[in-house]
C-alpha positions in Angstrom: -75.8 -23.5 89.5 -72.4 -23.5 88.4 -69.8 -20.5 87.8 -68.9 -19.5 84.8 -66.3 -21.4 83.1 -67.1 -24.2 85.2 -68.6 -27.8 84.5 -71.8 -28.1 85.6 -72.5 -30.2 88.4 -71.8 -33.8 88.6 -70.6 -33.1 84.6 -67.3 -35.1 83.7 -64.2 -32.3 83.0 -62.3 -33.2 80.1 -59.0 -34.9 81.3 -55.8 -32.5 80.3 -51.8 -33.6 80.7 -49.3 -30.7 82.2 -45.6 -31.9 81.2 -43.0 -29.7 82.5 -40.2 -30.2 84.2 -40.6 -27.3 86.8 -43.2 -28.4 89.2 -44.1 -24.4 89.8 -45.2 -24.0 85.9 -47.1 -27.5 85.6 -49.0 -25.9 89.8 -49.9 -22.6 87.8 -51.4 -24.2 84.6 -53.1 -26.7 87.1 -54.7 -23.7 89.7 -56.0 -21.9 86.5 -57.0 -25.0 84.7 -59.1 -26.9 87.7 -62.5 -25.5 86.9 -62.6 -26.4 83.7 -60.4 -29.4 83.1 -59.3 -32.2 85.3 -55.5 -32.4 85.2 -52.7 -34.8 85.8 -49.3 -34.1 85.5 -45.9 -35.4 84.3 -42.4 -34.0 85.1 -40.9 -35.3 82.0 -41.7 -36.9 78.3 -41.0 -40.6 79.5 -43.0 -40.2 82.9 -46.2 -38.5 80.0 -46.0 -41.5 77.9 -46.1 -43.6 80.5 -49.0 -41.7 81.9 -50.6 -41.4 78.5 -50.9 -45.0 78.2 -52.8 -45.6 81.0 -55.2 -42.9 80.6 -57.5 -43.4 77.7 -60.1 -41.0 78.8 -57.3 -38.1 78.0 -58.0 -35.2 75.4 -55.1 -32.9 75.8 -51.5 -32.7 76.4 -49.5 -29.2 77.8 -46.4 -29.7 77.2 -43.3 -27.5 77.4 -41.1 -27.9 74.4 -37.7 -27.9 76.6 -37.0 -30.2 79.0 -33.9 -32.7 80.6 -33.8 -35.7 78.4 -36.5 -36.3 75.9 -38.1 -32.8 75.3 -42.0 -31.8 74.4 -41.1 -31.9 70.8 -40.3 -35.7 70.7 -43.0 -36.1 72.9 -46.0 -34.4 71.1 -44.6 -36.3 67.6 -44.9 -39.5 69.6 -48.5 -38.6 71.1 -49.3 -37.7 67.3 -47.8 -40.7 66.1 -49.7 -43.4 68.8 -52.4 -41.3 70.0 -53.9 -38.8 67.3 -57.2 -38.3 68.5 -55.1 -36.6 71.6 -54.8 -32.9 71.3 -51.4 -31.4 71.7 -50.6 -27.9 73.0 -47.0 -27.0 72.8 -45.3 -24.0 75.2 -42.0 -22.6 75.3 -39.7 -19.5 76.9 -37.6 -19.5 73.5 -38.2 -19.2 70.2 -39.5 -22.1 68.7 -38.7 -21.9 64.8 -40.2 -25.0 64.5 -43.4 -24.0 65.6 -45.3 -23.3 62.2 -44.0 -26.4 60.6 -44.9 -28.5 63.3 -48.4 -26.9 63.3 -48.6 -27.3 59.6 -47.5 -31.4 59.9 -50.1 -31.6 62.2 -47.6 -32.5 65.6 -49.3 -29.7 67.2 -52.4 -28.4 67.4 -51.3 -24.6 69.2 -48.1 -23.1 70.3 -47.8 -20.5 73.2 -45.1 -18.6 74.2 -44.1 -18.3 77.7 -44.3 -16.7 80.2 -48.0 -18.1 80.0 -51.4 -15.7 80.6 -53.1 -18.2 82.4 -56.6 -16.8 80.4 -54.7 -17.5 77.1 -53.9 -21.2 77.9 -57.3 -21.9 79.3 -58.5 -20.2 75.7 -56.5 -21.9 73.7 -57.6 -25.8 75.6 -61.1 -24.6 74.9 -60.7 -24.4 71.5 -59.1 -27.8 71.3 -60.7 -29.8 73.8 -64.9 -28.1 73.5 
């Protein structure tokens, strides 16, 4: 029997994206994410996309909205743009004034503020991604 919170046996976890560009924030969210969710991650919007594309199996992108380069803004109006069926979690350490008119177009499905409460995120992907 499985734990709670946990896929049953042999049962297929839904397939999640971390983006961030700090490889200890996408290794937190991955640890308290494993048991219910199998997860890949990207360092960056480009290397998501290019993931993204390859992986048609995916339900979910966790993306943090500031990073070098093209940041998780561009990048969840892209994955809304090509891939709507994908759900899109945005995070962030600042103040995202964005955030309720980007939830209101529909370019995100959830914002969280960091720092993350790992029980929050895991929540919040739940909700989205049953």
């Amino acid at each position: 029997m499985s734990a709670p919170n946990e896929a049953p046996t042999g049962a297929k976890k839904p397939l999640v994206l971390v983006v961030d560009d700090e490889p200890f924030i996408r290794q937190m969210i991955r640890i308290a994410l494993r048991r219910q969710f199998d997860i890949v991650e990207a360092g960056s919007a480009e290397e998501a996309l290019a993931i993204i594309d390859k992986s048609p199996a995916l339900r979910a992108v966790v993306s943090d909205a500031r990073m070098p380069g093209a940041g998780g803004i561009e990048l969840m109006m892209a994955v809304q743009r090509r891939f709507p069926m994908i759900r899109r979690l945005l995070v962030s350490g600042y103040t995202c004034e964005n955030a309720d008119r980007l939830l209101r177009e529909g370019i995100i499905d959830k914002f969280l503020e960091k720092p993350l409460d790992v029980r929050e995120i895991s929540s919040a992907l739940r909700g989205l991604v049953p």
